[in-house]
PDBQT receptor file of N, H, CA, C and O in Angstrom, charges set to zero:
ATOM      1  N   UNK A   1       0.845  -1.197   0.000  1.00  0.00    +0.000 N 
ATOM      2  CA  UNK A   1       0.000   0.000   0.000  1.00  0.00    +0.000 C 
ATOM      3  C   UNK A   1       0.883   1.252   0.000  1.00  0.00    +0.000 C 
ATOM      4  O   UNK A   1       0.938   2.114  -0.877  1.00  0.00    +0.000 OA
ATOM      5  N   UNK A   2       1.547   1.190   1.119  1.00  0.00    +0.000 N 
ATOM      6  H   UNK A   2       1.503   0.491   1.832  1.00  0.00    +0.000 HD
ATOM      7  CA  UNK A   2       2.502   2.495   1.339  1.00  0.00    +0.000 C 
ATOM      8  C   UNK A   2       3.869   2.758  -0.151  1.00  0.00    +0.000 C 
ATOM      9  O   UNK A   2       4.398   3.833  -0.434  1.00  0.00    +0.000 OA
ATOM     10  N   UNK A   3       4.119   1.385  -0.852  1.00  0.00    +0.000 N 
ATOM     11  H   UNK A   3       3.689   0.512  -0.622  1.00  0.00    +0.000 HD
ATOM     12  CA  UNK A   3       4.648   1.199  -2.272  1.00  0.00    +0.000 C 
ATOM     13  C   UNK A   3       4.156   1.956  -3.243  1.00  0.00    +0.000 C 
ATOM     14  O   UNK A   3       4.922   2.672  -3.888  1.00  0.00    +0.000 OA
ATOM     15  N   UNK A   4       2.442   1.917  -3.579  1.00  0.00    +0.000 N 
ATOM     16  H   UNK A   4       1.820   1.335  -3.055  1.00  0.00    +0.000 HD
ATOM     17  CA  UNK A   4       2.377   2.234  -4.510  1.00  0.00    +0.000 C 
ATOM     18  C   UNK A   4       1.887   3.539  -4.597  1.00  0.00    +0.000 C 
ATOM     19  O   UNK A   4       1.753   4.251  -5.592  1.00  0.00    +0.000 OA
ATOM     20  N   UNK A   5       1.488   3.889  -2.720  1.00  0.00    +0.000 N 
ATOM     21  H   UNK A   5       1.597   3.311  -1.912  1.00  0.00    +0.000 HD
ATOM     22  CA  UNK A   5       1.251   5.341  -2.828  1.00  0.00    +0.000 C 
ATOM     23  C   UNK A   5       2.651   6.654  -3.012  1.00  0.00    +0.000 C 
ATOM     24  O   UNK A   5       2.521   7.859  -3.231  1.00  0.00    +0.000 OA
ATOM     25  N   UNK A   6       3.890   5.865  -2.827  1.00  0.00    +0.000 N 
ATOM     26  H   UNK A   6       3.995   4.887  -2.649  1.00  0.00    +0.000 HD
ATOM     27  CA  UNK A   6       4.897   6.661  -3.189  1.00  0.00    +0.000 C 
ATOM     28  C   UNK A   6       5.097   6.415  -4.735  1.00  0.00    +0.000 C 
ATOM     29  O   UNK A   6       5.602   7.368  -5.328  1.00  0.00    +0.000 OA
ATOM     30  N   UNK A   7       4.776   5.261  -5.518  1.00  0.00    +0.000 N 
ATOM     31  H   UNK A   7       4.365   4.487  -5.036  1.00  0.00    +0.000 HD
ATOM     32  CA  UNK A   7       4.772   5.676  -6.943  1.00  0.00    +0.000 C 
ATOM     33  C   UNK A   7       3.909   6.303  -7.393  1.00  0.00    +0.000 C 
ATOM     34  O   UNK A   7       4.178   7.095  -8.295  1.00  0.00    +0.000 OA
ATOM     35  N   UNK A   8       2.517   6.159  -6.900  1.00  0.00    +0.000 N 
ATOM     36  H   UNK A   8       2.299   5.514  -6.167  1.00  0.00    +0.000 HD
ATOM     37  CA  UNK A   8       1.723   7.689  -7.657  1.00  0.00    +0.000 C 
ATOM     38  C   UNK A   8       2.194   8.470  -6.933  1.00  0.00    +0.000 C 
ATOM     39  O   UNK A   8       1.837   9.427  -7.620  1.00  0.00    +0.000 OA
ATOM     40  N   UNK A   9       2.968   9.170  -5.693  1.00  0.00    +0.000 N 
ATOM     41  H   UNK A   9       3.257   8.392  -5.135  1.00  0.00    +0.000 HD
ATOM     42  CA  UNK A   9       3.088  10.634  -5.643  1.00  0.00    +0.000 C 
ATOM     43  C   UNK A   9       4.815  10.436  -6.698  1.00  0.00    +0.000 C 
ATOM     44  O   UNK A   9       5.679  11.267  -6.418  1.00  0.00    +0.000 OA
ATOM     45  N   UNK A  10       5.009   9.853  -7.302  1.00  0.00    +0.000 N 
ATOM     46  H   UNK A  10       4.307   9.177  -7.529  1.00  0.00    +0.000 HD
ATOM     47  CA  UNK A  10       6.542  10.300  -8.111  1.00  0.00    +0.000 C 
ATOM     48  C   UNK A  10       5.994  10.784  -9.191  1.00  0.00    +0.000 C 
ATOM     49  O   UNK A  10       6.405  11.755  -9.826  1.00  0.00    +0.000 OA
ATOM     50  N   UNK A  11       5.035  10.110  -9.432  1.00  0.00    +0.000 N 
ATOM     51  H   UNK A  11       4.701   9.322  -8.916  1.00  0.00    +0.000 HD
ATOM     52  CA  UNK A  11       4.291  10.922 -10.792  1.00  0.00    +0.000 C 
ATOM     53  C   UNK A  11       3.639  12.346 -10.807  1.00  0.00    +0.000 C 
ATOM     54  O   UNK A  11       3.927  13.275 -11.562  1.00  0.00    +0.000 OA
ATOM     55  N   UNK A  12       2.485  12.313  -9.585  1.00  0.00    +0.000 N 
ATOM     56  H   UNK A  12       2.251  11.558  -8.972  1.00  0.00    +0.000 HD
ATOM     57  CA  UNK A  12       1.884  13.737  -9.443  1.00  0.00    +0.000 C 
ATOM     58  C   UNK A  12       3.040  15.040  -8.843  1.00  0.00    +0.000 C 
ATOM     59  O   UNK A  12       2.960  16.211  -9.212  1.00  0.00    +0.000 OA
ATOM     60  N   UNK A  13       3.872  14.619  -8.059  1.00  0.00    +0.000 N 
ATOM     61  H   UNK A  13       3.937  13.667  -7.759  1.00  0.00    +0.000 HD
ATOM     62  CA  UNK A  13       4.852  15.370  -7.242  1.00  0.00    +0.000 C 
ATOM     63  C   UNK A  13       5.668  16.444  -8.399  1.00  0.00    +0.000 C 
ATOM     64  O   UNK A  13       6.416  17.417  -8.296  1.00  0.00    +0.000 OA
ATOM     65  N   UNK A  14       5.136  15.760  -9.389  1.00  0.00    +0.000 N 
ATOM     66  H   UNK A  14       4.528  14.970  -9.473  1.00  0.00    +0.000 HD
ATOM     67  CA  UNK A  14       6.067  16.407 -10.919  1.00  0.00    +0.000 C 
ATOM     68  C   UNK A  14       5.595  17.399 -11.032  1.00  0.00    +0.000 C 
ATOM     69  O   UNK A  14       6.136  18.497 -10.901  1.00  0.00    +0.000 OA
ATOM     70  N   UNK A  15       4.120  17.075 -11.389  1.00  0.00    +0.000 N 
ATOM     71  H   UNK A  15       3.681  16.183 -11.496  1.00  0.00    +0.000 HD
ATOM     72  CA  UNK A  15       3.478  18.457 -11.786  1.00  0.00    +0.000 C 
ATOM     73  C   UNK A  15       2.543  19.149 -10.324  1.00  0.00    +0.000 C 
ATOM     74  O   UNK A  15       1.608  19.894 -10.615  1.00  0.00    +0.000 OA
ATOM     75  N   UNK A  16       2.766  18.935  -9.097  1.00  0.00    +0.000 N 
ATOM     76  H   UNK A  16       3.526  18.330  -8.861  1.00  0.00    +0.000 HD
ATOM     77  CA  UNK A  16       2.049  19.725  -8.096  1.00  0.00    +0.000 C 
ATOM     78  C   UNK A  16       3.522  20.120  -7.047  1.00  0.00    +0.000 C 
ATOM     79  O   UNK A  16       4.237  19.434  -6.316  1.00  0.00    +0.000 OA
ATOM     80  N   UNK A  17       3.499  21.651  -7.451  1.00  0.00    +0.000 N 
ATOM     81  H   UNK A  17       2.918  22.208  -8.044  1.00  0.00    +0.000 HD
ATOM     82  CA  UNK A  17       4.495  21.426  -6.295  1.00  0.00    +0.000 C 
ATOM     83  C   UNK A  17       3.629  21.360  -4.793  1.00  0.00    +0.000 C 
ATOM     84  O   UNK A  17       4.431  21.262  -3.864  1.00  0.00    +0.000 OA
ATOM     85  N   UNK A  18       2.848  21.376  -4.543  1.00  0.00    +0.000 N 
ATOM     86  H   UNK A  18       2.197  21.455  -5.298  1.00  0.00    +0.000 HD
ATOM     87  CA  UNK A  18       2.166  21.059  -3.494  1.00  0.00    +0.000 C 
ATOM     88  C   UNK A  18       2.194  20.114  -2.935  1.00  0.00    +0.000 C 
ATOM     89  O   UNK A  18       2.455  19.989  -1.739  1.00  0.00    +0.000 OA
ATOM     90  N   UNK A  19       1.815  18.924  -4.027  1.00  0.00    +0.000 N 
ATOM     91  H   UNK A  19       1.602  19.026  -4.999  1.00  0.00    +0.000 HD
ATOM     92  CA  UNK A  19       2.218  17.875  -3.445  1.00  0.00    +0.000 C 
ATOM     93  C   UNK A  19       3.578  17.227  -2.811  1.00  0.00    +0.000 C 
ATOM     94  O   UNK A  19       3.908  16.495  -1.879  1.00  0.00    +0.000 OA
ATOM     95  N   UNK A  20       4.071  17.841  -3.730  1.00  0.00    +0.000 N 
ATOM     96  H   UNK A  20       3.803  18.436  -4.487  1.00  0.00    +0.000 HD
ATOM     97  CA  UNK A  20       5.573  17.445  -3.642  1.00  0.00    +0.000 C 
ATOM     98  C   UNK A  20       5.953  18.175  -2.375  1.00  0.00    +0.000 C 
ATOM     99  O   UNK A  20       6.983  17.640  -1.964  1.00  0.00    +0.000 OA
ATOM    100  N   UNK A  21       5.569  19.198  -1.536  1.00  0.00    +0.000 N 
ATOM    101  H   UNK A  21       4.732  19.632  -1.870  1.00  0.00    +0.000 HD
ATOM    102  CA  UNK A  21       5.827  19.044  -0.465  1.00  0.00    +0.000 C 
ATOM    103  C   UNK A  21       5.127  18.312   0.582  1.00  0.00    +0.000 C 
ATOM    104  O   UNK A  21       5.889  18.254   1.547  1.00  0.00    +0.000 OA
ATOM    105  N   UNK A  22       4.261  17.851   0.779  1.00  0.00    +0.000 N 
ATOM    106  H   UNK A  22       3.642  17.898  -0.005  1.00  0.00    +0.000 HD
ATOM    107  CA  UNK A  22       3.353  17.017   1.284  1.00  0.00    +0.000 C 
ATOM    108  C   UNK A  22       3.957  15.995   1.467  1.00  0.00    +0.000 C 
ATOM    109  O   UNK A  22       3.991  15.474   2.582  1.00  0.00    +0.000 OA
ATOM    110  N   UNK A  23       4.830  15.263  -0.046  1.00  0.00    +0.000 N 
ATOM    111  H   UNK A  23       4.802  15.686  -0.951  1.00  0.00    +0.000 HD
ATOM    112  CA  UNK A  23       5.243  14.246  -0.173  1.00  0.00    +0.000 C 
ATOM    113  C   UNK A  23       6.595  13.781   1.018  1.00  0.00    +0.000 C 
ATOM    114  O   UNK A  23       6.994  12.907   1.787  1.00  0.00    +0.000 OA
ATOM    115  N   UNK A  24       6.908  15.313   0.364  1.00  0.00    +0.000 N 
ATOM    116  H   UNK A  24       6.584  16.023  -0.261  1.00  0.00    +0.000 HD
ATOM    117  CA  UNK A  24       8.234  15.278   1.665  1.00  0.00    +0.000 C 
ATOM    118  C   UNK A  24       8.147  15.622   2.629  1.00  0.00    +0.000 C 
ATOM    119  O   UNK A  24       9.225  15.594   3.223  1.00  0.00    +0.000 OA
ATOM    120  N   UNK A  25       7.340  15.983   3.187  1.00  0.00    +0.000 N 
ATOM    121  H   UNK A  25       6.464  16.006   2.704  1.00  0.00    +0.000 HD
ATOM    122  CA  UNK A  25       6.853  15.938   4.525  1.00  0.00    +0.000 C 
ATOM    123  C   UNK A  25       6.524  14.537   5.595  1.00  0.00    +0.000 C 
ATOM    124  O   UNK A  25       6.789  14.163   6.737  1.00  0.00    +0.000 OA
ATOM    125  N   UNK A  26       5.616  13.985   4.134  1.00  0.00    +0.000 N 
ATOM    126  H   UNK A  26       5.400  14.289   3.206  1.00  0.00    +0.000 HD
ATOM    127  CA  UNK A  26       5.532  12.493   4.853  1.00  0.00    +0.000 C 
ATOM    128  C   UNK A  26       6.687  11.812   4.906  1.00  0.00    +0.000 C 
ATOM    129  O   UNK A  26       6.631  10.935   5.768  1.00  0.00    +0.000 OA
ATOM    130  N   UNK A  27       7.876  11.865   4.242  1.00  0.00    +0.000 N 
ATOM    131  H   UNK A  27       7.921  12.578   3.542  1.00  0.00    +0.000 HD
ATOM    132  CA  UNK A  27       8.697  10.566   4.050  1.00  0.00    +0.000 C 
ATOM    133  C   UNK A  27       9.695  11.155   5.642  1.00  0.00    +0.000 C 
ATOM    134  O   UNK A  27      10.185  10.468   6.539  1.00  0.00    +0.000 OA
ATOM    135  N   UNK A  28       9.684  12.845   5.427  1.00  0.00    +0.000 N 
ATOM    136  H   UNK A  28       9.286  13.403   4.698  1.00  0.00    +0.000 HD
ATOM    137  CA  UNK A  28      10.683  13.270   6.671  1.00  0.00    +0.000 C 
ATOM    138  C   UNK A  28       9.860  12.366   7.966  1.00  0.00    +0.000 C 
ATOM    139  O   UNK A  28      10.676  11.951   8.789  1.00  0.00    +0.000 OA
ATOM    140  N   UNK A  29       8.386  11.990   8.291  1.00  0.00    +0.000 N 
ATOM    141  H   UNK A  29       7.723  12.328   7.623  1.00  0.00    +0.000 HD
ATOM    142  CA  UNK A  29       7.628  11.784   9.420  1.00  0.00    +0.000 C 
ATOM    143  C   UNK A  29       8.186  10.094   9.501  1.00  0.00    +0.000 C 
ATOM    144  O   UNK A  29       8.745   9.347   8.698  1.00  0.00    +0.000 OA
ATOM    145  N   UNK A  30       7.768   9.977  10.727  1.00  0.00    +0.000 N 
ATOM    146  H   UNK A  30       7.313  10.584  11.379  1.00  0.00    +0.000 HD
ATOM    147  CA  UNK A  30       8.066   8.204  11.161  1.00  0.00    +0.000 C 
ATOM    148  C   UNK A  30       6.871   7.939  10.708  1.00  0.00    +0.000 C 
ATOM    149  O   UNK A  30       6.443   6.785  10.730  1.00  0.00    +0.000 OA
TER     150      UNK A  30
């Protein structure tokens, strides 16, 4: 689960920079 939700955010993270901090937000969290 947690796999394939980091391959769809590699895709959206491209075009949202929003997400893309979100993204890295989660990976910085335990």
């Amino acid at each position: 689960m947690l796999v394939a939700t980091l391959q769809q955010n590699k895709q959206l993270r491209l075009r949202s920079p929003t997400l893309n901090s979100f993204y890295t937000y989660m990976r910085a969290s335990p």
